[in-house]
C-alpha positions in Angstrom: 141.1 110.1 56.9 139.4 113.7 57.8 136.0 112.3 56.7 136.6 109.7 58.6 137.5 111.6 61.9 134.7 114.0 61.1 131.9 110.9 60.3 133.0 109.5 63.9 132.6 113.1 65.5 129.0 113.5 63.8 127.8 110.1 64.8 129.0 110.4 68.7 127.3 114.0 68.5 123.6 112.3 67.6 124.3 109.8 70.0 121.2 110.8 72.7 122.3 109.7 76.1 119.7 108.3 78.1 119.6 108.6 81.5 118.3 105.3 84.1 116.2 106.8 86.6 116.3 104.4 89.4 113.3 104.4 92.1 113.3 103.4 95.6 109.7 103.3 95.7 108.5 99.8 95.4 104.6 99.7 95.7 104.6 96.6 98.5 106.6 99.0 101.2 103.1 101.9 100.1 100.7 98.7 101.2 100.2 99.1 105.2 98.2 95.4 104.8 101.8 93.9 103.2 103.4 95.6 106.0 101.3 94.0 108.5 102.1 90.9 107.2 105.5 90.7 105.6 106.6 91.0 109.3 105.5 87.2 110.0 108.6 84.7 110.6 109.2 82.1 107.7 108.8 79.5 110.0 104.6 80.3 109.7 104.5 80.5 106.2 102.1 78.0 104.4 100.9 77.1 100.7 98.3 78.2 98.9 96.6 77.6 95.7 94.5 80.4 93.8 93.6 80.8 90.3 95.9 83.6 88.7 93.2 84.3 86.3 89.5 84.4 85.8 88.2 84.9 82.3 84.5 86.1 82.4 84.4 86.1 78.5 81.9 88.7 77.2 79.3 90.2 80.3 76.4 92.1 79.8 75.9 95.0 82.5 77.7 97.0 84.7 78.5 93.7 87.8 79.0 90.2 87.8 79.2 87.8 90.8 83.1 86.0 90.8 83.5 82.8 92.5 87.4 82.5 93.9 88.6 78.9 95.4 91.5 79.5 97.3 92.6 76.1 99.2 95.8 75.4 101.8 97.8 73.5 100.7 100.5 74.1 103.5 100.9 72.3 107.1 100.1 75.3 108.9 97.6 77.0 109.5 96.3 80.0 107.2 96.1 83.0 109.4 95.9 87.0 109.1 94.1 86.0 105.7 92.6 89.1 103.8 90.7 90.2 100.5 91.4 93.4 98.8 89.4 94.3 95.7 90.4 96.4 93.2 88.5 98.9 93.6 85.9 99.7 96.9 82.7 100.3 95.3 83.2 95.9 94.7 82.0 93.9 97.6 83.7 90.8 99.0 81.5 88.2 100.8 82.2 87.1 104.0 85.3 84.5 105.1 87.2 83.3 106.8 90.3 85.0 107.9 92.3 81.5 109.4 91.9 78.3 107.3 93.5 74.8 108.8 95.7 73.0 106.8 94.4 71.1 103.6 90.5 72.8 103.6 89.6 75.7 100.7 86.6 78.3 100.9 85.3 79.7 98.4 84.2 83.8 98.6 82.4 85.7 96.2 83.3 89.7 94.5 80.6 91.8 93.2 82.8 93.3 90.6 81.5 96.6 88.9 82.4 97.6 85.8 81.7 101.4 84.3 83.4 101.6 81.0 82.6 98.8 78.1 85.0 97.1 76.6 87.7 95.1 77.6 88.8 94.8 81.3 91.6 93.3 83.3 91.5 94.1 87.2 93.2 92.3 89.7 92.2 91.1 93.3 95.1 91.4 96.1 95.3 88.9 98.6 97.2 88.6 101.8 98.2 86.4 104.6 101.3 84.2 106.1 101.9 82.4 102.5 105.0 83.3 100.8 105.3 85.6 99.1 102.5 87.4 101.5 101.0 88.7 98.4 99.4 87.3 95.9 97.0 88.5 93.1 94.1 86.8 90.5 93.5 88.6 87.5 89.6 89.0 86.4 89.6 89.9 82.8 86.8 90.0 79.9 84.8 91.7 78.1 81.9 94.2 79.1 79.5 94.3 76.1 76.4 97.1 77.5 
C-alpha cells in the first residue's frame, strides 16, 4: 500500500502544470482600416466573392503581376472598398473604391519576392461586406 501511496505522490510531483496565458490583443482591434470600417451598420453590408487563394506555381525572379477578380454579389452597393498588400514595397493598381451591385473589377499586385523558395503572403481587403475583412492567400514557389 506504501508503494502505492508513494507511486501516486511521485507521479503528481512530475506532473508540469501549464499555465493558459489568455490575450486580449486581437490583431483586428491593432488595424485602424478594420476600425474604420467595422463601425458600418449591418443593414449596409453586402456579398462578395474573392478567390481565397492564388497558386503562382514555380516563378522565376524577384516580382510577378497577380490578377484578383473580386465581384458583388450583394444588393448594395460596395462602398469604403480598400486593398492592402502584404507588404509596401508591392504596388496595387488603381480601382475602384465603390462597386454597384452584381459588377466585379479586376486589380493587379506587383508582388516582390526577396528570399527563394517557397512563399505564402496574404492580401487584406476591406469594405462594408461581412465580415469587413477578408484575405487571398498568394502562394508558390520562387525558383532564382
Amino acid at each position: 500500500m506504501k508503494n502505492y501511496i508513494y507511486v501516486i505522490f511521485v507521479f503528481f510531483l512530475s506532473c508540469k502544470e501549464e499555465k493558459i496565458v489568455k490575450s486580449n490583443f486581437n490583431l483586428k482591434n491593432s488595424d485602424e482600416v478594420y476600425k474604420k470600417v467595422s463601425k458600418i451598420p449591418d443593414g449596409q453590408l453586402t456579398k462578395i466573392e474573392v478567390p481565397e487563394f492564388i497558386d503562382l506555381d514555380t516563378i522565376e525572379g524577384n516580382s510577378k503581376i497577380v490578377n484578383i477578380t473580386i465581384k458583388n454579389k450583394g444588393h448594395r452597393n460596395l462602398t469604403s472598398f480598400v486593398v492592402k498588400p502584404p507588404c509596401s514595397c508591392n504596388e496595387v493598381s488603381k480601382y475602384d473604391s465603390i462597386m454597384l451591385p452584381n459588377t466585379s473589377q479586376t486589380f493587379t499586385i506587383n508582388m516582390k519576392f526577396e528570399k527563394t523558395g517557397n512563399f505564402y503572403q496574404g492580401v487584406t481587403l476591406y469594405g462594408n461586406f461581412y465580415p469587413y475583412i477578408k484575405k487571398v492567400y498568394i502562394e508558390g514557389y520562387r525558383r532564382k
